[in-house]
C-alpha positions as CSV (number, residue, x, y, z in Angstrom):
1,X,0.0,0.0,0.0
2,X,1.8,3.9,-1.0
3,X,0.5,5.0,1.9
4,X,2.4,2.4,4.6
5,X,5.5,2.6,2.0
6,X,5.5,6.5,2.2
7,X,4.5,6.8,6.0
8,X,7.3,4.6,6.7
9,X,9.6,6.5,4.7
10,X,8.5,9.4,6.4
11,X,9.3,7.7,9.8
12,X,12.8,6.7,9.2
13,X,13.5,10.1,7.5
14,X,11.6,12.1,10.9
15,X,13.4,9.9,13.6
16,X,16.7,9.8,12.1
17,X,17.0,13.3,11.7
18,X,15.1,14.0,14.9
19,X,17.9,11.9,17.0
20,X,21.1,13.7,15.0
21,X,19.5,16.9,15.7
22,X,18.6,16.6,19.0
23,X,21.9,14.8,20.2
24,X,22.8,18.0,22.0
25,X,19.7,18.0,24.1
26,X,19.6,14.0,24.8
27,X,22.9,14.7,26.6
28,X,21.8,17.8,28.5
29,X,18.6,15.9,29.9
30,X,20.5,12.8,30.7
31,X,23.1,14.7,32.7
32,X,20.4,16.7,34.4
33,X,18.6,13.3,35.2
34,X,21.6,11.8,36.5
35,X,22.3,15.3,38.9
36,X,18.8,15.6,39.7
37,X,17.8,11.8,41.1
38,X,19.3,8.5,41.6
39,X,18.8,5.8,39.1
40,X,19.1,4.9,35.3
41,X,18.5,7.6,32.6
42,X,16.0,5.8,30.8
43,X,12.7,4.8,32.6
44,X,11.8,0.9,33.5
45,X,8.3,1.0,32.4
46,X,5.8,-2.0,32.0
47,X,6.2,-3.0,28.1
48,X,3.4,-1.7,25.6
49,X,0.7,-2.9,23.2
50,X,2.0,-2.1,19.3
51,X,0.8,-3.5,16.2
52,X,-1.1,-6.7,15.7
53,X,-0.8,-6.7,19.4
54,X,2.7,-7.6,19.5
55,X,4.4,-6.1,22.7
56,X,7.7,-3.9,22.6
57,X,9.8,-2.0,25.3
58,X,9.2,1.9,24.6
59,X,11.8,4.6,25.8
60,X,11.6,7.4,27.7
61,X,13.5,9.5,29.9
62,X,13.3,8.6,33.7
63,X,10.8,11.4,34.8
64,X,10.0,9.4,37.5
65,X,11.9,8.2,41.1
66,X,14.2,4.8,41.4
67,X,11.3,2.1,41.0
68,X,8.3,4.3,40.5
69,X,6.2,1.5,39.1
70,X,7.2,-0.8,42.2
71,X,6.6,2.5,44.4
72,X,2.8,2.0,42.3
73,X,2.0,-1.6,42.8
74,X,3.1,-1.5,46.7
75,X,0.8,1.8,47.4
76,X,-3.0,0.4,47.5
77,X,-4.2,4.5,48.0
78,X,-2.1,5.6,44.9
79,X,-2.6,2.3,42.9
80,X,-6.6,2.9,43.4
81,X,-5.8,6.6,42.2
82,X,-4.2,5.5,38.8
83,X,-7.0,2.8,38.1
84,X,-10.0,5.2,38.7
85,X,-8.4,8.5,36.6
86,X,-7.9,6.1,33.6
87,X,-4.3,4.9,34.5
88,X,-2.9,8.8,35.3
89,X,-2.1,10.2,39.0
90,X,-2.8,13.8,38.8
91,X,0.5,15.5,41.4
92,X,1.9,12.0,41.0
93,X,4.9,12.5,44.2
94,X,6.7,10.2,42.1
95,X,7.8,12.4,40.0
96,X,11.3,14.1,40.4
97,X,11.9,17.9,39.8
98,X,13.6,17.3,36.2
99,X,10.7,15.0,35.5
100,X,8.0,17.7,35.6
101,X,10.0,20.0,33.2
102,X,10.6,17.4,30.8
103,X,7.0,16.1,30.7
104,X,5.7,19.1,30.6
105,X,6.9,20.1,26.9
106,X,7.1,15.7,26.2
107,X,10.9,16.0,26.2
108,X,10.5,12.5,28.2
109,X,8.9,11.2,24.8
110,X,11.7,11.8,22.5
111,X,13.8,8.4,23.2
112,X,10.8,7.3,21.3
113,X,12.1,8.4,18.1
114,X,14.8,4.6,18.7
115,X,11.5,2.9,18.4
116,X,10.4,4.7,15.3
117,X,13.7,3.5,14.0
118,X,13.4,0.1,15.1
119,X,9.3,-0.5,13.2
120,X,8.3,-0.5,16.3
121,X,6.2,3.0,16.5
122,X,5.5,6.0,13.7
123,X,6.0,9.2,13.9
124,X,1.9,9.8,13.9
125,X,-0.5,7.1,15.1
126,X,-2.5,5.7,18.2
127,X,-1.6,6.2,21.9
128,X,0.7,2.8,22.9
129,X,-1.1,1.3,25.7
130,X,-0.2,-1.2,28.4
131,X,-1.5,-4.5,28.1
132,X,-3.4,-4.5,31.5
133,X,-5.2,-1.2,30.7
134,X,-6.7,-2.7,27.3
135,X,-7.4,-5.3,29.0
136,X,-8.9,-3.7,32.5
137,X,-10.7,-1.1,30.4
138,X,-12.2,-2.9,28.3
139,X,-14.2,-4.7,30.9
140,X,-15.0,-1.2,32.2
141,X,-15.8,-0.2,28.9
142,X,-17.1,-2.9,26.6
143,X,-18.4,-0.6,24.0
144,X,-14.4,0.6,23.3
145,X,-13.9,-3.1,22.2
146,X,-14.4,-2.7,18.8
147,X,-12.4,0.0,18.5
148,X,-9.1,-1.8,19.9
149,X,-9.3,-4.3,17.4
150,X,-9.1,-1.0,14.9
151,X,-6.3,0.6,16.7
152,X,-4.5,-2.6,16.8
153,X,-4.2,-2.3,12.5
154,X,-1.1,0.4,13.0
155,X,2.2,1.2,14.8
156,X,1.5,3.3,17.9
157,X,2.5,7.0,17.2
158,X,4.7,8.9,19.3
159,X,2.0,12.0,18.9
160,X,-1.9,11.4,17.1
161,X,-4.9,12.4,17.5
162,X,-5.4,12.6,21.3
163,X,-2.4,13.8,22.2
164,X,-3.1,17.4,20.4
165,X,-6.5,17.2,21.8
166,X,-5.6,17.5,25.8
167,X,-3.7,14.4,26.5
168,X,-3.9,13.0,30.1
169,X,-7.7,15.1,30.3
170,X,-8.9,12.6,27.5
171,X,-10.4,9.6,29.3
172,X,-10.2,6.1,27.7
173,X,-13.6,5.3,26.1
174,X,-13.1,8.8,24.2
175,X,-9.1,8.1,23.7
176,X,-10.0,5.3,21.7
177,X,-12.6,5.8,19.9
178,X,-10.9,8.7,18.5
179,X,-7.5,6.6,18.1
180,X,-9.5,4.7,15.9
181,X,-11.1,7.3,13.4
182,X,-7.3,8.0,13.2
183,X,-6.9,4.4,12.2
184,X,-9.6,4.5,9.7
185,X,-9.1,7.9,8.2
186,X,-5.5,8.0,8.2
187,X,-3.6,9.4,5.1
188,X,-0.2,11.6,4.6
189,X,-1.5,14.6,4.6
190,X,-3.7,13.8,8.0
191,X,-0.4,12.8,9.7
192,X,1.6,16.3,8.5
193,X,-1.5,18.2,9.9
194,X,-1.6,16.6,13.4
195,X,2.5,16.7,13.5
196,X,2.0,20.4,13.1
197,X,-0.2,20.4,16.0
198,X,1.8,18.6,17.9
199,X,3.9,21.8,18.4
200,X,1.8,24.6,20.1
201,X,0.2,21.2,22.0
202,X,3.9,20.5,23.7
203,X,4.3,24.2,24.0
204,X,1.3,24.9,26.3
205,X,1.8,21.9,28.0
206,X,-2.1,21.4,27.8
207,X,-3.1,18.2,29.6
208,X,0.6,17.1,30.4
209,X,0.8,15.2,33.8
């Protein structure tokens, strides 16, 4: 299909020039990381739901403390938090000083641009969830099950639909139903419009956690 063959060119063309360009900055954020917290520079996150269902590891800068997600699963009041508010903790104290700059403008996201690289993700596509929230949510919502099955056609995308339409104040039944009209309508010229987007979305910050 031209449009998969050009997308993908796209992709490898974006995330290759993304990661030369942005060298300088990768090392600045991994140095403040490293000053700012102890632990690794990239997070240890639960792996993520991609294409055909097939899971991958995604990268991201640590925004978070040493063991955040065993900080999670050990905490029953801020575990119960994260399930109810559609798998977000709103003034997570997990979250280190460096982490709430860089998640704030989605410098934590840019590692993602090695999984572009790798097939894994696109440049532009649906949000990449985590196997137990598909799963959880989809008891809680059984009317979004139809349209996993859509999202699951394509590679998750490092920025889409909902993430230029308020992020983390998006709840799930809405985050996927319009993941998958992205799904269904998707074309080049749709992707170049919601990449432009994507820019005064990271700049206000809007619905960043």
């Amino acid at each position: 299909m031209l449009y998969d063959f050009v997308k993908r060119l796209i992709d490898i063309t974006g995330s290759f020039s993304g990661i030369f360009l942005l060298s300088p900055l990768f090392l600045v954020v991994s140095i403040a990381i490293k000053l700012d917290s102890e632990g690794p520079v990239f997070a240890d996150t639960p792996m993520r739901v991609g294409k055909t269902g097939k899971l991958f590891k995604m990268y991201k800068f640590r925004s978070m403390v040493k063991d955040a997600q065993s900080i999670l699963e050990n905490n029953p009041q801020l575990l119960d938090q994260y399930k109810k508010n559609s798998y977000k903790i709103f003034n997570d104290p997990r979250i280190t000083s460096i982490g709430k700059i860089i998640r704030r403008f989605s410098i934590d996201e840019l590692p993602q641009l090695v999984n572009i690289l790798k097939g894994e993700m696109s440049l532009v596509g649906p949000r990449a969830y985590y196997p137990f929230e598909l799963e959880e949510q989809q008891v809680k919502y059984p009317s979004t099950r139809k349209y996993v099955k859509i999202i699951l056609e394509g590679r998750p995308g490092v920025t889409g639909v909902w993430q230029v339409s308020g992020r983390s104040n998006i709840n799930f039944d809405k985050r996927v139903e319009m993941d998958a009209k992205y799904v269904l309508r998707r074309s080049v010229i749709y992707d170049l419009q919601l990449m432009l987007k994507t820019i005064p979305a990271v700049v206000s910050g809007k619905g960043a956690i």
